[in-house]
Every structure is written in structure tokens, then in C-alpha cells.
C-alpha positions as CSV (number, residue, x, y, z in Angstrom):
1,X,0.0,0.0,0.0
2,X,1.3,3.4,-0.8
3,X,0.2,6.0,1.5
4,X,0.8,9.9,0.2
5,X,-0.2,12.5,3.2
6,X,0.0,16.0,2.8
7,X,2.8,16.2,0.7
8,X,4.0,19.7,-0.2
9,X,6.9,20.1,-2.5
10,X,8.6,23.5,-3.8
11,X,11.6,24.5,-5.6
12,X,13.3,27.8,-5.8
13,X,14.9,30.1,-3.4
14,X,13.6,31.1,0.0
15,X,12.9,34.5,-1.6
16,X,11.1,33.2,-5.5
17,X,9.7,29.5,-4.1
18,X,7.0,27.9,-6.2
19,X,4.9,25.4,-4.6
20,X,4.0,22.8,-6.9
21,X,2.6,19.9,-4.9
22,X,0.0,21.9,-2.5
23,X,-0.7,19.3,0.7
24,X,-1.4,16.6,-1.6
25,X,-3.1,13.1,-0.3
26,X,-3.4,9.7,-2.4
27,X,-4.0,6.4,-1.0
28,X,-3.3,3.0,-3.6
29,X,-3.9,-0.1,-2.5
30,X,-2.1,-3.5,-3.3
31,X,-3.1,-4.3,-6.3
32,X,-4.7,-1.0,-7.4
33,X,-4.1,0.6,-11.2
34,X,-3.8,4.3,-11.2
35,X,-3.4,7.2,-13.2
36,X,-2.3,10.4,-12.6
37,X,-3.5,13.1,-15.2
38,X,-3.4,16.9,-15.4
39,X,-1.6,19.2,-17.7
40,X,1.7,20.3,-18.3
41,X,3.4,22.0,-15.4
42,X,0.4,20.5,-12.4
43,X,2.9,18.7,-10.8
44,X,2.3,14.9,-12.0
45,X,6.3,14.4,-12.4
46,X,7.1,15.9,-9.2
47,X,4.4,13.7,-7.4
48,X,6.0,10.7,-9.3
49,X,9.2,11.6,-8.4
50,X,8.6,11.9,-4.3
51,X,5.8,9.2,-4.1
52,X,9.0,6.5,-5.8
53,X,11.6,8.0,-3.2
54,X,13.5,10.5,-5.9
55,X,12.7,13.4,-4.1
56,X,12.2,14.2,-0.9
57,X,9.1,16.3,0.1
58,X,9.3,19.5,2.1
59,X,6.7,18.3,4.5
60,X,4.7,15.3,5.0
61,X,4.2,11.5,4.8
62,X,4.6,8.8,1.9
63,X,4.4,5.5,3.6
64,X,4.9,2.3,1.7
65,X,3.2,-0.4,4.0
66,X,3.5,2.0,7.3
67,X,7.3,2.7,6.7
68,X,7.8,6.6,6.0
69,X,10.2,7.0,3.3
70,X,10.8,10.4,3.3
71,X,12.5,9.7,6.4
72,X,15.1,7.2,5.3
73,X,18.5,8.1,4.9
74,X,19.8,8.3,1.2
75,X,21.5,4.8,1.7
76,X,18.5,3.3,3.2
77,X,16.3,5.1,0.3
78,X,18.2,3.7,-2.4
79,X,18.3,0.2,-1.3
80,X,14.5,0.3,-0.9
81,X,14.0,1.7,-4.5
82,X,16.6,-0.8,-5.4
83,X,13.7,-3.4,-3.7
84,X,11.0,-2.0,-4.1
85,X,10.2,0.7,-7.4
86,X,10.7,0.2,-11.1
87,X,10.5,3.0,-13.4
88,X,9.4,3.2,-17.2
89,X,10.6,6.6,-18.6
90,X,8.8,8.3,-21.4
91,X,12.0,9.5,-23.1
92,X,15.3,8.3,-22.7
């Protein structure tokens, strides 16, 4: 289960920030298909991104069967990906 909470994500300076992911929430559950749709520049990549352990949010939770990610250090973060996440890009 994949478990998004609140998740807010910007980029930028402290002084020109742009919020794109706005205290977002998702729950998918074992076995669930889902898509995420919107247009260019809503934030689907960046979602993507912290929700597979990429990124790291500015605040919240994503919890992959009650373990918070976002709170695992960059070793422990790439051996779950490593485990856990496959990606498909669009272009390579």
C-alpha cells in the first residue's frame, strides 16, 4: 500500500519559491491501477518523483506499507528503491 499525506513540495529560493505539490493526499492499495492526469506543469512528475523516493518532500508522509520513506536516509532510500520501485521513462 502506498500511502501519500499531505505532501507539499517546492523548488526555488527562500525569496522566489514555487509550490507545486499543494498538501497533496493519495491512498493506492495492493493491487490497485492508477493514473495520474493533469496538464503540463500540475505537478504529476514531481508527485512521481517523491511518491517513488526520488525526491524528498518538504513536508509530509509517503508510507509504503507503514514505513515513512521520506525519512530514510539516502543509503536506506536507495536500497529500498533498489527493492521495491521500477521505473518506465517516457523518453530516454
Amino acid at each position: 500500500m502506498i500511502k501519500i499525506e499531505n505532501v507539499r513540495k517546492s523548488y526555488g529560493a527562500k525569496d522566489n519559491q514555487t509550490e507545486v505539490l499543494k498538501g497533496i493526499s493519495l491512498d493506492i492499495e495492493d493491487g490497485d491501477f492508477a493514473v495520474i492526469l493533469g496538464p503540463s506543469g500540475s505537478g504529476k512528475s514531481t508527485l512521481l518523483n517523491v511518491a517513488s523516493g526520488l525526491e524528498r518532500p518538504n513536508s509530509g508522509t509517503v508510507m509504503y506499507d507503514r514505513e515513512n520513506i521520506a525519512e530514510l536516509s539516502d543509503k536506506q532510500l536507495t536500497e529500498f528503491r533498489r527493492k521495491n520501485i521500477g521505473f518506465i521513462f517516457q523518453q530516454y
